[in-house]
C-alpha positions in Angstrom: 230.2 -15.8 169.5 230.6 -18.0 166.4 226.9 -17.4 165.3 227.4 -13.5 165.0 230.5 -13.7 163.8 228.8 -15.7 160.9 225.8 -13.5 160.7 228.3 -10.0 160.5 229.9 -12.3 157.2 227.1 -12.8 156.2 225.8 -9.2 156.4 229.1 -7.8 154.9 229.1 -10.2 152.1 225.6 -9.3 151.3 226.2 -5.0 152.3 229.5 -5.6 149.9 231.5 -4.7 152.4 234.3 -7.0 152.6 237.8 -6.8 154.9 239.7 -4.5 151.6 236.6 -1.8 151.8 237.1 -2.3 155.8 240.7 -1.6 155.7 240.7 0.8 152.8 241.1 -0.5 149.2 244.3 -0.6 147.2 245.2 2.1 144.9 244.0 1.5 141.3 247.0 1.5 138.9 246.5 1.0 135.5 249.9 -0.1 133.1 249.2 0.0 129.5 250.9 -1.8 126.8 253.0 0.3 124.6 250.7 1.5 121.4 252.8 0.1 118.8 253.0 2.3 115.3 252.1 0.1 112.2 256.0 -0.1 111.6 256.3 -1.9 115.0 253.7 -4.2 114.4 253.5 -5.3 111.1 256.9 -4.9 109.4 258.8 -7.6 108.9 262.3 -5.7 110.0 263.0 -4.4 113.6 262.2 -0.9 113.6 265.4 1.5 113.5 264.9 2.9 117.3 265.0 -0.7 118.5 268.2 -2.0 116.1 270.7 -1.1 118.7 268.8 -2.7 121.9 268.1 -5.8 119.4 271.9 -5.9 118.9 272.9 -5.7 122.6 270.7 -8.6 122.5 272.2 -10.5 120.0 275.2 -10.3 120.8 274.0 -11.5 124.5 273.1 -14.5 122.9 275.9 -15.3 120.8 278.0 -14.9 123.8 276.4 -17.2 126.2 275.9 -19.8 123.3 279.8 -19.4 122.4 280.9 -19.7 126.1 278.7 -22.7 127.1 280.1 -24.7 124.3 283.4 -23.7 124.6 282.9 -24.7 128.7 281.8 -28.2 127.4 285.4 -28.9 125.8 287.3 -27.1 128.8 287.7 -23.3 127.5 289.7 -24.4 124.6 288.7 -22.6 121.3 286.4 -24.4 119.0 287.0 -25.7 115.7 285.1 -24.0 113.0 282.8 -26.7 112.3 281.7 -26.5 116.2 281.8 -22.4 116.6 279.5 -22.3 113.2 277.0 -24.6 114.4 276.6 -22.8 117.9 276.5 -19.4 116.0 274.1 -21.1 113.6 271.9 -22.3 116.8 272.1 -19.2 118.5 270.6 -17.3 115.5 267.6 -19.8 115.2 266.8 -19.9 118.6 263.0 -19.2 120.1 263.9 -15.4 121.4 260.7 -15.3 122.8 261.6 -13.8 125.8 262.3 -10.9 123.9 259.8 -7.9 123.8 259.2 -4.3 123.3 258.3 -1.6 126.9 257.4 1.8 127.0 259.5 3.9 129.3 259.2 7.6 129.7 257.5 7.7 126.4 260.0 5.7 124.5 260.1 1.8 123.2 262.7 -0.1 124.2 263.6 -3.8 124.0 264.0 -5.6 127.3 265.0 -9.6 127.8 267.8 -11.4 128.6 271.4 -9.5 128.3 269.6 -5.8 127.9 269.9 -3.4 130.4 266.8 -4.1 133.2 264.1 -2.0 132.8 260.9 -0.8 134.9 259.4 -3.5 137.0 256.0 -1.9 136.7 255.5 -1.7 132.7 254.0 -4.0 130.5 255.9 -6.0 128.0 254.8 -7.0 124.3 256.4 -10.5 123.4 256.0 -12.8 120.9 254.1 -11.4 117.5 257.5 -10.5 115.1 260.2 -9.7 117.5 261.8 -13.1 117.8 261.3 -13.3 113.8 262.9 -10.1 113.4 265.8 -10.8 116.0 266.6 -14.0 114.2 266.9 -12.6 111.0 268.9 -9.9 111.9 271.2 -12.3 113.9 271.6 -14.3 110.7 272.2 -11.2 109.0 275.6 -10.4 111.1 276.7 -13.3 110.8 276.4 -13.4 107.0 277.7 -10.2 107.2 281.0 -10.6 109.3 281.4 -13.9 108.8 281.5 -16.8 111.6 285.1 -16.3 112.0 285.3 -12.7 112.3 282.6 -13.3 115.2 284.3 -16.3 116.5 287.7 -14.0 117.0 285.7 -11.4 118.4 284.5 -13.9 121.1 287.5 -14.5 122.0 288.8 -11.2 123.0 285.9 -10.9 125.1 282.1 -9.5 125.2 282.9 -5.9 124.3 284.7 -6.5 121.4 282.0 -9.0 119.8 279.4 -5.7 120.8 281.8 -3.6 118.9 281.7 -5.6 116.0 278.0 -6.1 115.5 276.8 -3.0 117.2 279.1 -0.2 117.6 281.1 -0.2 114.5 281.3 2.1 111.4 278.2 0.6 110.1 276.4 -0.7 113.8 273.2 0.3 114.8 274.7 2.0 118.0 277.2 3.5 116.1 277.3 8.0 116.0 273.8 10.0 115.8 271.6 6.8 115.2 271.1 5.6 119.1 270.9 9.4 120.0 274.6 8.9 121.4 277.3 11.2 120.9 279.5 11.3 116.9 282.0 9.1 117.5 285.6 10.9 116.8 286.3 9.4 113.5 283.1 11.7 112.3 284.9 15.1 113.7 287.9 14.2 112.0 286.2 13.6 108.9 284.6 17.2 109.2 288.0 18.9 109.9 
């Protein structure tokens, strides 16, 4: 029995028919990378239809970083030497798990803290997204100052994504992230 059962491998091997043509081959799927427009690949800021996804991620990170230190000294608040070095750290980070996805026709960013996204897609990392979140994670905290952020921490994780992301000025704030006006715009109309 062994000796044809070698001689039908051998045969099918030879023929090309192995045990997948036999039992019927997968289907073929094919999953491009998003085609990135010269904006998304060589500018040196995050493009403005991924500022508020970038944000959500930013925030993400300062959070984690602000609660893992404050769990090292037993939930108590930092002082503000230690709360500017772990915002400091959390802005200079790697972020290379941080990348760019095509869904339904539309980039997104996807990693760590952002809303999960299709299993099946291909995701561009590395290249300038964790440039460009670092700088714009510097950039808020210039901006609002360490303290502001601190505070903001402390009240919990929406109100730190408020402050960097949702406010007057945020990327995620009115018309930008295709979301509805927030009221203070129709009062401003009437």
């Amino acid at each position: 029995m062994q000796p044809v059962l070698a001689a039908w491998l051998a045969l099918s091997l030879l023929a090309g028919t192995g045990a997948q043509e036999m039992c019927g081959d997968p289907p073929a799927r094919s999953i491009p990378a998003p085609q990135l427009s010269p904006e998304e690949r060589l500018s040196p800021h995050m493009p403005e239809s991924l500022r508020c996804d970038a944000c959500h991620a930013i925030a993400f990170q300062i959070e984690e970083q602000l609660r893992r230190a404050e769990g090292k000294v037993g939930k108590k608040a930092l002082s503000e030497s230690d709360y500017v070095e772990v915002l400091e750290r959390s802005c200079s980070q790697g972020w290379e798990s941080y990348g760019v996805q095509e869904l339904d026709g539309k980039k997104r960013l996807a990693g760590p803290g952002l809303p999960s996204q299709e299993p099946m897609t291909v995701m561009v990392t590395g290249g300038p997204w964790p440039g460009r979140l670092s700088k714009m994670c510097h950039g808020y905290v210039g901006e609002q100052g360490e303290a502001q952020i601190y505070g903001a921490h402390r009240r919990g994780p929406a109100a730190l994504r408020e402050l960097l992301c949702h406010g007057d000025k945020g990327p995620c704030a009115g018309g930008k992230a295709g979301g509805p006006s927030p009221p203070k715009a129709l009062q401003n109309e009437l």
